[in-house]
C-alpha positions in Angstrom: 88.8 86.8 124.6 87.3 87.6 121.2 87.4 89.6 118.3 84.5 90.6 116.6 84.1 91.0 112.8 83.1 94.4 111.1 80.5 92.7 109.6 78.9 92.2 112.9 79.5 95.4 114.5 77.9 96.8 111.2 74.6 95.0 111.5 74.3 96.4 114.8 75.4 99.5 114.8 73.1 100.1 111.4 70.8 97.6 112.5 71.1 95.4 109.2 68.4 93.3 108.9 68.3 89.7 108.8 71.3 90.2 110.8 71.2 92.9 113.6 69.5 90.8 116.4 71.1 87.5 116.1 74.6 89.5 116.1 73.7 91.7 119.0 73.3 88.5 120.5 76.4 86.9 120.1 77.6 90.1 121.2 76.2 90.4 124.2 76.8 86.6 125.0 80.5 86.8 124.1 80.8 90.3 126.4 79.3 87.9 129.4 82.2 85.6 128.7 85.3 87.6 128.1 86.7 90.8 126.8 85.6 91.4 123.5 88.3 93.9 120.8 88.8 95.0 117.7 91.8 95.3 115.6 93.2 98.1 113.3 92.1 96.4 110.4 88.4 95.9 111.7 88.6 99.2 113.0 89.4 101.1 109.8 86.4 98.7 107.9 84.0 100.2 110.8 84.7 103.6 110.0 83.0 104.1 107.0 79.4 104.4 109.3 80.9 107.2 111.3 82.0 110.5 109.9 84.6 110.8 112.6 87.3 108.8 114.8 85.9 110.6 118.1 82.4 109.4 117.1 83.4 105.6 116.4 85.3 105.3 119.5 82.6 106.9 121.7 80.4 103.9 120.1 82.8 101.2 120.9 83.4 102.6 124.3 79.2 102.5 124.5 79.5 98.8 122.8 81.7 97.6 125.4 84.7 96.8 122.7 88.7 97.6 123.1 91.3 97.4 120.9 93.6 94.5 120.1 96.9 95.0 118.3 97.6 93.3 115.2 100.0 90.1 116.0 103.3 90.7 113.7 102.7 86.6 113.4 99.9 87.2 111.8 101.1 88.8 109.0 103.1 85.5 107.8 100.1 83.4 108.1 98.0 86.0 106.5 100.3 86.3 103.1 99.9 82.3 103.0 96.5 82.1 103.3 96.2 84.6 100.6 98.2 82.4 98.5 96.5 79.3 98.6 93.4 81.7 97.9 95.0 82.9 95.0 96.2 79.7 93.6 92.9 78.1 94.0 91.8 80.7 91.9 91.2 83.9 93.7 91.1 86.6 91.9 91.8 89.6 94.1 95.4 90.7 93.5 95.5 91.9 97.2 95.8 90.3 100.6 91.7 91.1 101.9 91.1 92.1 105.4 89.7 89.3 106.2 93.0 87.6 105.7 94.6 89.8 108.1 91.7 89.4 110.8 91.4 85.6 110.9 95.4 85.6 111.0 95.4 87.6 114.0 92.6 85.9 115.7 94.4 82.7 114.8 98.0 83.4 116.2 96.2 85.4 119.4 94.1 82.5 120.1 90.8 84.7 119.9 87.4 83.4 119.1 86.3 85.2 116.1 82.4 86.2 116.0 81.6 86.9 112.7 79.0 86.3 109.8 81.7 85.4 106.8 82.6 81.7 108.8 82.8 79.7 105.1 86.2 82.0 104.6 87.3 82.1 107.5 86.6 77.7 107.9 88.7 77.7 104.5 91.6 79.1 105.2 91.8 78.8 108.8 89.8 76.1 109.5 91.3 75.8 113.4 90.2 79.2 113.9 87.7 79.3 116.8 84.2 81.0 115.4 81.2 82.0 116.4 78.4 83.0 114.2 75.0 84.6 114.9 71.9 83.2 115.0 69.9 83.2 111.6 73.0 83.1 109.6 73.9 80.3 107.4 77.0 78.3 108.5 
């Protein structure tokens, strides 16, 4: 199974150039392979291209993408990430998302597709990724 970034969906979905083909591709090849979802947290960074819930879901339905519960596990291993962020120097005073999503996908043993793989490497570095074509590892 796998869980895919909002930074993918949103170069597809807006059709962000450099980006949008090589991460409708990984889309499409990760969909061939498995079941492919989205958590809360990804959800709610989606949202901001659609005006309403209805809309975003009819789009995900389209997409091919279901939903994937945040692991309570995930959480834990989340916070500590975000600490050795911060005491490397981080400066955000708030756990990100992207925290939260590579904890998840990390204690639910998902591949992650995404394009931000140098933060996720970091502080998750046995994190299964995969990263679309034409992006920088």
């Amino acid at each position: 199974m796998f869980l895919v970034d909002s930074n993918v969906l949103l170069d597809i979905v807006k059709q962000q150039e450099p980006f949008a083909a090589g991460s409708s591709q990984a889309l499409e090849d990760a969909l061939m392979l498995g079941a492919v979802q989205i958590n809360p947290v990804i959800y709610a960074e989606v949202s901001i291209a659609y005006a309403t819930a209805a809309e975003l879901d009819r789009v995900l339905t389209r997409l091919g993408i279901g939903r994937h519960d945040l692991a309570w596990e995930g959480a834990h291993l989340a916070g500590q990430a975000f600490l050795r962020y911060r005491r490397q120097g981080g400066i955000k005073t708030a756990p990100l998302p992207d925290f939260y999503i590579g904890a998840d996908a990390m204690v639910s043993g998902l591949t992650l597709i995404t394009r931000d793989a140098r933060r996720y490497q970091t502080y998750f570095p046995q994190l299964k990724l995969i990263v679309p074509d034409g992006v920088a590892p």
